[in-house]
N, CA, C and O of each residue as an XYZ file, in Angstrom:
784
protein
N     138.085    -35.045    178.240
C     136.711    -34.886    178.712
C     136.216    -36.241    179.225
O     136.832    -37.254    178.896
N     135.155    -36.314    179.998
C     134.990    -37.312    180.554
C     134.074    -37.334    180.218
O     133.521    -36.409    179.624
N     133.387    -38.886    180.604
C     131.909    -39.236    180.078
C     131.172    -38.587    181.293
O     131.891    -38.178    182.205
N     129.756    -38.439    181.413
C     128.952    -38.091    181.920
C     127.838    -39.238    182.456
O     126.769    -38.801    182.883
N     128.011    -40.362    182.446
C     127.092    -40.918    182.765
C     128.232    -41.802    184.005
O     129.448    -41.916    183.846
N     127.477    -42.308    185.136
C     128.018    -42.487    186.519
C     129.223    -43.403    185.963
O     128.921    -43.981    184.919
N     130.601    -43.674    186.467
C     131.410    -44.839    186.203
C     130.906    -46.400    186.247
O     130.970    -47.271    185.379
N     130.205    -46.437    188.020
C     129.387    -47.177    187.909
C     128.308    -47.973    187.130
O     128.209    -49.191    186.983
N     127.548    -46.994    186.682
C     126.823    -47.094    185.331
C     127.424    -47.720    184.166
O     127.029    -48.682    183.508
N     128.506    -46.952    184.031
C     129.365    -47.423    182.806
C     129.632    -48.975    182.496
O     129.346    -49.707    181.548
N     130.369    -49.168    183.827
C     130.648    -51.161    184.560
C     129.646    -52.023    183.396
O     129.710    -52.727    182.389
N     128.386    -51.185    184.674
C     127.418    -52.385    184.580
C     126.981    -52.584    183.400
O     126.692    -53.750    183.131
N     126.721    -51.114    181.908
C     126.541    -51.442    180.573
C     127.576    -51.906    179.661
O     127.322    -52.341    178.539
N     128.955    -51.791    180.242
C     129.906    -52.054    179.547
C     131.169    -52.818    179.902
O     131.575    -53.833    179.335
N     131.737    -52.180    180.931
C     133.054    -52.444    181.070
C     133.211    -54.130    181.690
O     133.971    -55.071    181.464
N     132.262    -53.927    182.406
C     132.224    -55.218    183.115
C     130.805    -56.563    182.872
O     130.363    -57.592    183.381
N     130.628    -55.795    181.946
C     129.288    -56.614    181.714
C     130.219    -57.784    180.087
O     131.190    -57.568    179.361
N     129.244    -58.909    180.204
C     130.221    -59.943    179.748
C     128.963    -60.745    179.042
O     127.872    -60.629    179.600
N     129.042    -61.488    177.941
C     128.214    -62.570    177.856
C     128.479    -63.451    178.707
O     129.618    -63.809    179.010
N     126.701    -64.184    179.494
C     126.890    -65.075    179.887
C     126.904    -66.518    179.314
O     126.327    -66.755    178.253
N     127.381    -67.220    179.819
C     127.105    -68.688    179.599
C     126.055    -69.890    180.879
O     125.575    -70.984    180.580
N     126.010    -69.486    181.673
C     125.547    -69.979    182.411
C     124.306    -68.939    183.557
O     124.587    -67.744    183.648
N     123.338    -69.322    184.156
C     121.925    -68.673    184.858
C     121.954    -69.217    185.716
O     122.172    -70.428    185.754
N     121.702    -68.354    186.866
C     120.748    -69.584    188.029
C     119.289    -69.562    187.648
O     118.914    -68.918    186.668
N     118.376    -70.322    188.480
C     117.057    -70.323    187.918
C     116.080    -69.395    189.000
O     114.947    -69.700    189.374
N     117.005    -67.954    189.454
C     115.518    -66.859    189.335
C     115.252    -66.515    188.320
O     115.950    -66.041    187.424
N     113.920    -66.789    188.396
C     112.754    -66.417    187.087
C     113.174    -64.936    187.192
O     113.364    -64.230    188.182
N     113.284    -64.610    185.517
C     112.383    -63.195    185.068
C     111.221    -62.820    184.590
O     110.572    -63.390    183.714
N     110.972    -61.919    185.130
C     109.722    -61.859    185.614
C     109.348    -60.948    184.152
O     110.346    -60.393    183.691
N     108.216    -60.747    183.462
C     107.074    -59.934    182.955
C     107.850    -58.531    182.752
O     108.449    -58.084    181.775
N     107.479    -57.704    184.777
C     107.815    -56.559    185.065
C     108.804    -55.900    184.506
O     108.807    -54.724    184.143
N     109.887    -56.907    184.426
C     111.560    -56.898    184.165
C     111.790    -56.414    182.826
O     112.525    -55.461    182.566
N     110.882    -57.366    181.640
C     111.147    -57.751    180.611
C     110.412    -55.568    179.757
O     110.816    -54.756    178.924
N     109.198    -55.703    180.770
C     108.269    -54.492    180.459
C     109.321    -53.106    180.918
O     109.066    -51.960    180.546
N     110.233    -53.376    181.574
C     111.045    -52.208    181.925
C     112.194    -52.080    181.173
O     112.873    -51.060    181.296
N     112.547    -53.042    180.339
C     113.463    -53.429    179.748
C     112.882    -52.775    178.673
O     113.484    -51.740    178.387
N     111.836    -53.043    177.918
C     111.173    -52.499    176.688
C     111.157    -51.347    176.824
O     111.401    -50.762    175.769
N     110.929    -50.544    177.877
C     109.929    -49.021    178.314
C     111.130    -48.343    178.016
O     111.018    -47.181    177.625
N     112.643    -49.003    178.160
C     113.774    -48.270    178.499
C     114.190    -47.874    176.780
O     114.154    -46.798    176.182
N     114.664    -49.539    176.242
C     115.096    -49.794    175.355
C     114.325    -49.334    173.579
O     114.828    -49.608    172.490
N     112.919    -48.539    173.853
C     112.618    -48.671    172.832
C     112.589    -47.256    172.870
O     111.595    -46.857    172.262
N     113.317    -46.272    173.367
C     113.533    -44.872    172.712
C     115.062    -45.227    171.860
O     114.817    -45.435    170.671
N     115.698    -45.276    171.998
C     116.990    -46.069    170.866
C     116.658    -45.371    169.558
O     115.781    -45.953    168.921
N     117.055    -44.469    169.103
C     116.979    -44.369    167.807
C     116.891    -45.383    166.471
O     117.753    -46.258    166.551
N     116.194    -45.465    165.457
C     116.473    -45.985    163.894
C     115.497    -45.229    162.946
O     114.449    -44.598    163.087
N     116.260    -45.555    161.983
C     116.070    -44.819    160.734
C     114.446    -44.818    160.624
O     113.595    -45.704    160.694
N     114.408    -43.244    160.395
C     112.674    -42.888    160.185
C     111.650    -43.651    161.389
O     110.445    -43.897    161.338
N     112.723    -43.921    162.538
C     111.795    -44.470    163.894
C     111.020    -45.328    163.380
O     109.868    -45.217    163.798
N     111.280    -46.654    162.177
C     110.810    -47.478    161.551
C     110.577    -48.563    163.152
O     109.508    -49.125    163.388
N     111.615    -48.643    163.932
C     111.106    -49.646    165.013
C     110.933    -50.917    165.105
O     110.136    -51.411    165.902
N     111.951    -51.869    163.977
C     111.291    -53.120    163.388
C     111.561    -54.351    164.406
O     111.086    -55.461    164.166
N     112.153    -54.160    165.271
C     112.661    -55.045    166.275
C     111.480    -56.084    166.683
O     110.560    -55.454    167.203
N     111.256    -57.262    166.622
C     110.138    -58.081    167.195
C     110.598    -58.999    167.946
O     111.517    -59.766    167.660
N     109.849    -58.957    169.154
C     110.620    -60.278    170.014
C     109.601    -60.858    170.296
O     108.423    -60.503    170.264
N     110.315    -62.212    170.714
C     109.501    -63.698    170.636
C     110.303    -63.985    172.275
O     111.524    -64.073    172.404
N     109.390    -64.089    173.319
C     109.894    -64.685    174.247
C     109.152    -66.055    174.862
O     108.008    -66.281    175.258
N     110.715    -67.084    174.712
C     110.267    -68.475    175.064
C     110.516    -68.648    176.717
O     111.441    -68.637    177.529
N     109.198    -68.798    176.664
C     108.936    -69.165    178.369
C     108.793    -70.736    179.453
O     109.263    -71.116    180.526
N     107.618    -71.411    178.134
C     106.924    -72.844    178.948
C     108.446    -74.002    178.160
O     109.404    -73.652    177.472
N     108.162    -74.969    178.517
C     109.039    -75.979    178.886
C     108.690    -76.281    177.207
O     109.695    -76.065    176.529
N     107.770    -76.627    176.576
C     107.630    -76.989    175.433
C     107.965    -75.630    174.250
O     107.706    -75.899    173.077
N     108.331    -74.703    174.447
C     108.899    -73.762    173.731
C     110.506    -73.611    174.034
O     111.301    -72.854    173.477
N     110.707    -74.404    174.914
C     112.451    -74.538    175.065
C     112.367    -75.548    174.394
O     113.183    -75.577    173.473
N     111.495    -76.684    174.495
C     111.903    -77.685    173.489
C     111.893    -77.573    172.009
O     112.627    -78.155    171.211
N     111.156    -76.919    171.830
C     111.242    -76.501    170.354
C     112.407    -75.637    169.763
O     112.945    -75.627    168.656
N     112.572    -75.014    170.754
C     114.213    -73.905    170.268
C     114.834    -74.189    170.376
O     115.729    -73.666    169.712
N     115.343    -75.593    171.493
C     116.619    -75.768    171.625
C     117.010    -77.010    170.211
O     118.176    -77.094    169.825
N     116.132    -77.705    169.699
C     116.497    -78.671    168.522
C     116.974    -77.523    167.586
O     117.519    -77.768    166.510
N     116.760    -76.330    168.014
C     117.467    -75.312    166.405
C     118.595    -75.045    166.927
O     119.314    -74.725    165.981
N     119.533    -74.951    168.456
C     120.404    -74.721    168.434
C     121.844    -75.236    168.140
O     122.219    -76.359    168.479
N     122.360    -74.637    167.705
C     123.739    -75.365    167.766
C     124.488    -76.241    169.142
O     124.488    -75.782    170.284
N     125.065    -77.484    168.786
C     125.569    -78.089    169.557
C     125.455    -77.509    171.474
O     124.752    -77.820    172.436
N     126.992    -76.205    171.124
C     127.393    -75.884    171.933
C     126.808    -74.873    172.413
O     127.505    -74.162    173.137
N     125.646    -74.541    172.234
C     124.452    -73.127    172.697
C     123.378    -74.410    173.715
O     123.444    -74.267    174.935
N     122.678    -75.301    173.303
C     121.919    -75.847    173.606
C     121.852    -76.249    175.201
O     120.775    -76.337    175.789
N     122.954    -76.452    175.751
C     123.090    -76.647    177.445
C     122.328    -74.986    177.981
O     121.478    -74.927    178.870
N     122.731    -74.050    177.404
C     122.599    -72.462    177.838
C     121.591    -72.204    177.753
O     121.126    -71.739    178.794
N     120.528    -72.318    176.454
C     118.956    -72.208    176.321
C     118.326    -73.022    176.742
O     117.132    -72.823    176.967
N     118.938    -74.238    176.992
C     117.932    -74.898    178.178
C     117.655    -74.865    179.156
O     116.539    -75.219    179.538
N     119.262    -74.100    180.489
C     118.863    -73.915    181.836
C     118.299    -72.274    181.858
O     117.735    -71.756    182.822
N     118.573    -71.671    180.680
C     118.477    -70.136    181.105
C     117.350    -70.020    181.331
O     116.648    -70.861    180.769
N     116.598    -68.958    182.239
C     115.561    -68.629    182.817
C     114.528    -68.005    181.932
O     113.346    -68.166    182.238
N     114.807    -67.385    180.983
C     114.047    -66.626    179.659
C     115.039    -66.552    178.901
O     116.161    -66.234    179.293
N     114.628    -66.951    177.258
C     115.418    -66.985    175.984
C     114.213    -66.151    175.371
O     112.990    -66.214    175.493
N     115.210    -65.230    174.561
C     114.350    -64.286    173.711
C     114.808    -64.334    172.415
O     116.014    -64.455    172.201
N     113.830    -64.238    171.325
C     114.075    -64.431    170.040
C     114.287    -62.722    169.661
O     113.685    -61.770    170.157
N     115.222    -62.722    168.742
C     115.120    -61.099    168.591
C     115.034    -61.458    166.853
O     115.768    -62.217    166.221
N     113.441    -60.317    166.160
C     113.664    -60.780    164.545
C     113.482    -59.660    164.158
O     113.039    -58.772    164.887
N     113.817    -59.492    162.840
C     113.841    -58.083    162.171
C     111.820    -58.310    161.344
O     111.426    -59.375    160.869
N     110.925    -56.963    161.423
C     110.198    -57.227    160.739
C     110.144    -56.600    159.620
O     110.058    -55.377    159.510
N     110.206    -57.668    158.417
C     110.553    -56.627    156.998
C     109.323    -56.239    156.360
O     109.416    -56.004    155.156
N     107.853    -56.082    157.055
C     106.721    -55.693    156.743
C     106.774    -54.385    158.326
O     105.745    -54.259    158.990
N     107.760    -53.752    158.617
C     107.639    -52.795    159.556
C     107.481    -51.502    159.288
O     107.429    -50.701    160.222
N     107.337    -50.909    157.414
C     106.560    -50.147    156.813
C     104.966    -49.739    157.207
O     104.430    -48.651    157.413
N     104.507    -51.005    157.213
C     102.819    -50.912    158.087
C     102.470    -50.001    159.015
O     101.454    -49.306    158.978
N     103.665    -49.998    160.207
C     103.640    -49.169    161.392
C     104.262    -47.409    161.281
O     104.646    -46.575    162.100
N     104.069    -47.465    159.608
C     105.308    -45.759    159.875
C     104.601    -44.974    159.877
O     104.972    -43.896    160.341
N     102.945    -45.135    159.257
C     102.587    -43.770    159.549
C     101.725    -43.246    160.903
O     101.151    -42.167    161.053
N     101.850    -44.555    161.977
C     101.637    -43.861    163.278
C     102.800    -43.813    164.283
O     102.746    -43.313    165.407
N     104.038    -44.509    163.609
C     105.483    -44.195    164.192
C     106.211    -43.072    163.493
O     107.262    -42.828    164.084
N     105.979    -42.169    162.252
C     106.352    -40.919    162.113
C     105.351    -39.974    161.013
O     105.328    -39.801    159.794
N     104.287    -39.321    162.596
C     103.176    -39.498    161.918
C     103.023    -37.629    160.668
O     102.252    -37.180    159.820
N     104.304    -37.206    161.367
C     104.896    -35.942    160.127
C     105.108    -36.317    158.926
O     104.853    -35.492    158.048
N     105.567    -37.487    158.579
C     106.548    -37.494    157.450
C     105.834    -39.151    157.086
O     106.646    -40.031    156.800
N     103.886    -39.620    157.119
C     103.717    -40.798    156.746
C     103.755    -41.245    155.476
O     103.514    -42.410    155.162
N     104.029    -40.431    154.769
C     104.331    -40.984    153.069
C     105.409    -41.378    152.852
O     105.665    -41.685    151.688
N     106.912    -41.584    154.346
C     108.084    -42.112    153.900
C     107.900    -44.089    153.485
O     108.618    -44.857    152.847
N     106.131    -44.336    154.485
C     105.760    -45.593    154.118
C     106.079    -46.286    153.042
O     106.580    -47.407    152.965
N     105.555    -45.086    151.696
C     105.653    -45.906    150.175
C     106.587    -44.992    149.567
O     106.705    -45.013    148.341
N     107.292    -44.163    150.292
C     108.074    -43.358    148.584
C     109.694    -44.376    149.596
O     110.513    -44.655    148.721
N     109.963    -44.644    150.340
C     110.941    -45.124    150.481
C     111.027    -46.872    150.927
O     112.088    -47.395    151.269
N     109.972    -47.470    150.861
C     109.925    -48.747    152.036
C     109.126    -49.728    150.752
O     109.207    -50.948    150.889
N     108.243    -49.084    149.325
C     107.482    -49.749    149.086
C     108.296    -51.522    148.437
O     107.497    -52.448    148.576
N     109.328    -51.840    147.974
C     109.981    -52.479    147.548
C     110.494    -53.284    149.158
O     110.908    -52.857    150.236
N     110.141    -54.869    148.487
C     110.813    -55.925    149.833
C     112.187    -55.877    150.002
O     112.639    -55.881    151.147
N     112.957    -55.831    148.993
C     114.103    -55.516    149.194
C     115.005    -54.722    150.029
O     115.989    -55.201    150.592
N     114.559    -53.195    150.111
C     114.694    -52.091    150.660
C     114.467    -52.804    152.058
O     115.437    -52.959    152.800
N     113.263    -53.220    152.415
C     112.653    -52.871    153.476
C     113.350    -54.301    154.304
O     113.391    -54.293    155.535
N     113.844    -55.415    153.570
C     114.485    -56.256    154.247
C     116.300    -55.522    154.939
O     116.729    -55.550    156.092
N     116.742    -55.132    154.077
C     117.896    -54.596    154.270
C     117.610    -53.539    155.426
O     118.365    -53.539    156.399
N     116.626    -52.704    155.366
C     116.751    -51.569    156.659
C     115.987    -52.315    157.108
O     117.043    -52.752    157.565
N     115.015    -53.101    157.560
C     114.504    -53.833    158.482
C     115.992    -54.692    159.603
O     116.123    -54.666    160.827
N     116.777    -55.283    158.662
C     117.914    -56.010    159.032
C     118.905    -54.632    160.062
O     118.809    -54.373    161.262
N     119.554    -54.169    159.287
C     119.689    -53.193    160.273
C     119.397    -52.366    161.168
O     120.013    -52.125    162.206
N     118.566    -51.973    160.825
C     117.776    -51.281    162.129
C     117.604    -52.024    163.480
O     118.062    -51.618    164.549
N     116.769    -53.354    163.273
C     116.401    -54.120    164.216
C     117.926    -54.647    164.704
O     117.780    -55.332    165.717
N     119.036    -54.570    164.396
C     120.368    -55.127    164.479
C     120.589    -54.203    165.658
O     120.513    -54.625    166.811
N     120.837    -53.057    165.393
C     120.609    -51.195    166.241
C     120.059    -51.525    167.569
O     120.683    -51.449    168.627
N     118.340    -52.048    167.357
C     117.401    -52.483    168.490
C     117.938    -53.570    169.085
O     117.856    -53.567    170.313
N     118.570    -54.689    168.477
C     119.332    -55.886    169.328
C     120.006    -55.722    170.189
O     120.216    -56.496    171.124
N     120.751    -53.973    169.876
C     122.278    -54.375    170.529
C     121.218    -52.910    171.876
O     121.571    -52.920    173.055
N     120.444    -52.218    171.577
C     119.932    -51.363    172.821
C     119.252    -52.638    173.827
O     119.412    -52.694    175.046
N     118.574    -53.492    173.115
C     117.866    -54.671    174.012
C     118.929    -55.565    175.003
O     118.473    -56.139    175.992
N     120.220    -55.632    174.703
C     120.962    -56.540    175.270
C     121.667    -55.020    176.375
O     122.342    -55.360    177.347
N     121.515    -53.917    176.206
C     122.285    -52.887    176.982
C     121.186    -53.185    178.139
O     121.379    -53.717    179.233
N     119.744    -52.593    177.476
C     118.829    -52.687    178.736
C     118.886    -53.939    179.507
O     118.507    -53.743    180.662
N     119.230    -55.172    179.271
C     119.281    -56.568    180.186
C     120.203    -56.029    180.917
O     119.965    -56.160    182.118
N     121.318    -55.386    180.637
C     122.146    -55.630    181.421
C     121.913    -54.070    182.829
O     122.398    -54.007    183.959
N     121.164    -53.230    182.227
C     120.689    -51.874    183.177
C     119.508    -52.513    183.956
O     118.928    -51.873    184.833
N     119.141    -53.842    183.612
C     118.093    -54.263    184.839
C     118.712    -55.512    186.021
O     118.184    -56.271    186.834
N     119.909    -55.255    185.639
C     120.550    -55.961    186.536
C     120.851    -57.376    186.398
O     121.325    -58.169    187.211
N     120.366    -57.562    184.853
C     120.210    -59.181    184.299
C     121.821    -59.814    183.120
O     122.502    -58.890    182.673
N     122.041    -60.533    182.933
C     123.179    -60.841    182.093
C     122.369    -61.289    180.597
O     121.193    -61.571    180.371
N     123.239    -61.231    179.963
C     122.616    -61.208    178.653
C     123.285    -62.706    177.974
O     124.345    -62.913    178.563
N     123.073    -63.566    177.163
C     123.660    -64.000    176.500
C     123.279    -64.433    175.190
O     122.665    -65.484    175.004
N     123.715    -63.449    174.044
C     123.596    -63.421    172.527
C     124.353    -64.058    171.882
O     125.579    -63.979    171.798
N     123.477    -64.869    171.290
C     123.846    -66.007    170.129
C     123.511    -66.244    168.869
O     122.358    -66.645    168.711
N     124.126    -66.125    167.989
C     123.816    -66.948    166.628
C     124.392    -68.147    165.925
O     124.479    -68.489    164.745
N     124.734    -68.633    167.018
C     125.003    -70.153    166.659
C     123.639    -71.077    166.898
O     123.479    -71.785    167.893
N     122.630    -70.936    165.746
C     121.761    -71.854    165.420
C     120.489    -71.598    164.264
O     119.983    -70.504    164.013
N     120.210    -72.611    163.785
C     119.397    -72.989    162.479
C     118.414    -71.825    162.055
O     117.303    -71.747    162.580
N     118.819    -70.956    161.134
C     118.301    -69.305    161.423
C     116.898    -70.227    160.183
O     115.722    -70.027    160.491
N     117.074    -70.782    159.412
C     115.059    -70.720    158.985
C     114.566    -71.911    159.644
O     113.520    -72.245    159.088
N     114.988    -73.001    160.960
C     114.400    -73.723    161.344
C     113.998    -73.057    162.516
O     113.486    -73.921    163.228
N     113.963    -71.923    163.108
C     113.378    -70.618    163.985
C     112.577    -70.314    163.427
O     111.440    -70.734    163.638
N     112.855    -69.527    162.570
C     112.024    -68.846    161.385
C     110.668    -69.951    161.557
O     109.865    -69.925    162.491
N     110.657    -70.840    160.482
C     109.786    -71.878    160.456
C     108.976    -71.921    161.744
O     107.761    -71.743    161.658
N     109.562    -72.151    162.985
C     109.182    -72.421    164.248
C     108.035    -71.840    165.051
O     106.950    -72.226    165.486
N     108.879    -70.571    165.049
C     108.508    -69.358    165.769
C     108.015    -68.166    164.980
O     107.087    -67.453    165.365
N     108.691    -67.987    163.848
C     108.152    -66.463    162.933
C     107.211    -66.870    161.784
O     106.261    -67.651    161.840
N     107.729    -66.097    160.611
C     106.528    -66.350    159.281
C     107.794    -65.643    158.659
O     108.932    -65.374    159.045
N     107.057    -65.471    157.523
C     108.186    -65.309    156.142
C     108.387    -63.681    156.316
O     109.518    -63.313    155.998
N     107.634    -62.802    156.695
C     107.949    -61.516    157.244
C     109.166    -61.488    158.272
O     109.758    -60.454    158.580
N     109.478    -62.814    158.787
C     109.843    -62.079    159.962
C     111.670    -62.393    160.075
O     111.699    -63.619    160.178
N     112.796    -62.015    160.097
C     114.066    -62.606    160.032
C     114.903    -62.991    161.491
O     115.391    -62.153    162.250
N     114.926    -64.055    161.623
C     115.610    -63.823    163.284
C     117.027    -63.350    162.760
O     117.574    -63.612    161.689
N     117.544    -62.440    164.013
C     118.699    -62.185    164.062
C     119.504    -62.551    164.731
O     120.647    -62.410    164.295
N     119.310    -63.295    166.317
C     119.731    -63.153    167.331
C     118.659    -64.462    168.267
O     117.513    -64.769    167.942
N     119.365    -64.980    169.329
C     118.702    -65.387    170.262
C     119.596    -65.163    171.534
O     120.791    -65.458    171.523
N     118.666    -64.374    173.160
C     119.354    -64.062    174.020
C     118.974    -64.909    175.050
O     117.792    -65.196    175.237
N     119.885    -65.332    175.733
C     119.743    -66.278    177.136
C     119.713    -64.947    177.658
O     120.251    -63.932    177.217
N     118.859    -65.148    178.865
C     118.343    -64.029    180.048
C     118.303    -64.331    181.371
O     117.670    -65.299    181.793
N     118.992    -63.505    182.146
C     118.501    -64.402    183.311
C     119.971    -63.364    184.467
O     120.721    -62.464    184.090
N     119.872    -63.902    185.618
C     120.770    -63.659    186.851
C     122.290    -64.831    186.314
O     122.003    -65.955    185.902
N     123.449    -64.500    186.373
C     124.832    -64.978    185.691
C     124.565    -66.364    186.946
O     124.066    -66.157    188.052
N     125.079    -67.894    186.394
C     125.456    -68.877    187.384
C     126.434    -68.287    187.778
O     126.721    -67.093    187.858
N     127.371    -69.988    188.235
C     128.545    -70.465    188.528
C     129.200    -70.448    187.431
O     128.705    -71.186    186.579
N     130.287    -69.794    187.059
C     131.292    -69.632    186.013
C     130.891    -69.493    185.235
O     131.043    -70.387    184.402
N     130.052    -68.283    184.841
C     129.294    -67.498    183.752
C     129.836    -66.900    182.462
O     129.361    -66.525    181.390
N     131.409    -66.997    183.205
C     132.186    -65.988    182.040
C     133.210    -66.853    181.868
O     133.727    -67.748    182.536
N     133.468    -66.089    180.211
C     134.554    -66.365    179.758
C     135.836    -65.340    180.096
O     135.458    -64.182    180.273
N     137.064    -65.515    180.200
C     137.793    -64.489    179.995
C     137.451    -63.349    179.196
O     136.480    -63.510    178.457
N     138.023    -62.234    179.171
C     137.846    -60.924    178.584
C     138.247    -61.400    177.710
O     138.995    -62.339    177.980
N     138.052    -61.120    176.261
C     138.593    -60.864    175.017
C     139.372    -59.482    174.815
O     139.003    -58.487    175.437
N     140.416    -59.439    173.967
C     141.094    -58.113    173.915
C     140.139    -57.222    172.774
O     139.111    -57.570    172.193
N     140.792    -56.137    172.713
C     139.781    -55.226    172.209
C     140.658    -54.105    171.457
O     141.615    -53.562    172.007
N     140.281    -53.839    170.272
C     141.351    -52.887    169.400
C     141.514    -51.563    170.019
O     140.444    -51.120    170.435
N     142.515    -50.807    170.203
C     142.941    -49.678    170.252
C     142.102    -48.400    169.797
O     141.209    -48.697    169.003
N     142.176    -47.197    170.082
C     141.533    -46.274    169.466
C     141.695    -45.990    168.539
O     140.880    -45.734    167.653
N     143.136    -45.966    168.527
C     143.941    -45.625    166.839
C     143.655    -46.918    166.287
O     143.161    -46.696    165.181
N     143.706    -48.088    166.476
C     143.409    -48.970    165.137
C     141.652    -48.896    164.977
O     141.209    -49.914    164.447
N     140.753    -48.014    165.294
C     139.576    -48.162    164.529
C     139.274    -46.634    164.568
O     138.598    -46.367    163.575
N     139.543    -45.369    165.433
C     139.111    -44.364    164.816
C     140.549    -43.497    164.004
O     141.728    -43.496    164.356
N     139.911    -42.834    162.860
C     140.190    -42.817    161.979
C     139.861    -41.031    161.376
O     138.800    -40.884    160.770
N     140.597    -40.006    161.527
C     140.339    -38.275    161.273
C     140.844    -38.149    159.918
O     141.995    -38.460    159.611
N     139.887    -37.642    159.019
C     140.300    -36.970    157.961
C     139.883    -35.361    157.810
O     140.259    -34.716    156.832
């Protein structure tokens, strides 16, 4: 059976789509970022909790501040890229459930009331939303480049509050000059699916 969505299509979310390392400097724009959201935030998660929060660094003094958290070899990339986006999990994203599932608003406290809980499915979920947010960059025609090579509570500190967990930071933007790395290989069907 074949997939159903264009081959083409396929490329551009998958096959051929690559982390970048390198941007030229067309700006992304607002519009981009708002179509990107409009797309990316039907994505399913658990009880449509929705915890995904992004932080997008734009002015010259908010690259300066993010890039002292990055690691060494990230820091050339968040500095020329055109938009860097913070992606954080919010583990106070209980608040929003009973007008995000407004059937079932008592899953607020019989399942979420404990920080614990709500850090762990906050963490995943928004993990879920990371990886639909980096599909939509790449369905707007933009390259993505996701990183966690850098100082995850000197972000925190920076940019969030104690609610908030970064997971992720994405360089955004149109791919430079030698953007990519080689393909990495990729496991087999039989070495990861698995019929019982």
């Amino acid at each position: 059976m074949s997939l159903v969505l264009d081959p083409a299509a396929q490329d551009l979310l998958f096959r051929e789509a690559r982390t970048a390392n390198t941007f030229t400097d067309e700006p992304v724009t607002d519009e981009q970022v708002q179509a990107i959201y409009d797309l990316v935030k039907f994505g399913p998660t658990a009880f449509n909790q929705s915890p995904l929060r992004v932080v997008l660094v734009r002015s010259a003094e908010g690259r300066e501040r993010l890039v002292q958290h990055m690691s060494e070899g990230n820091r050339p990339k968040t500095a020329t890229a055109p938009l860097v986006a913070i992606l954080a999990a919010d583990n106070e994203f209980h608040e929003e459930i009973p007008a995000l599932l407004p059937h079932f608003p008592q899953a607020k406290d019989m399942f979420f009331a404990e920080r614990p809980v709500r850090e762990s499915s906050a963490g995943l979920n928004a993990a879920l939303q990371a990886a639909y947010f980096i599909i939509g960059v790449r369905a707007a025609g933009l390259a993505a480049g996701p990183m966690t090579g850098y100082d995850a509570a000197g972000v925190q500190k920076e940019f969030l509050d104690g609610d908030h967990t970064p997971l992720m930071i994405v360089n955004i933007g149109k791919p430079g000059e030698d953007a990519w790395f080689p393909r990495g290989p990729r496991l087999s069907y039989d070495e990861v699916i698995t019929t019982v």
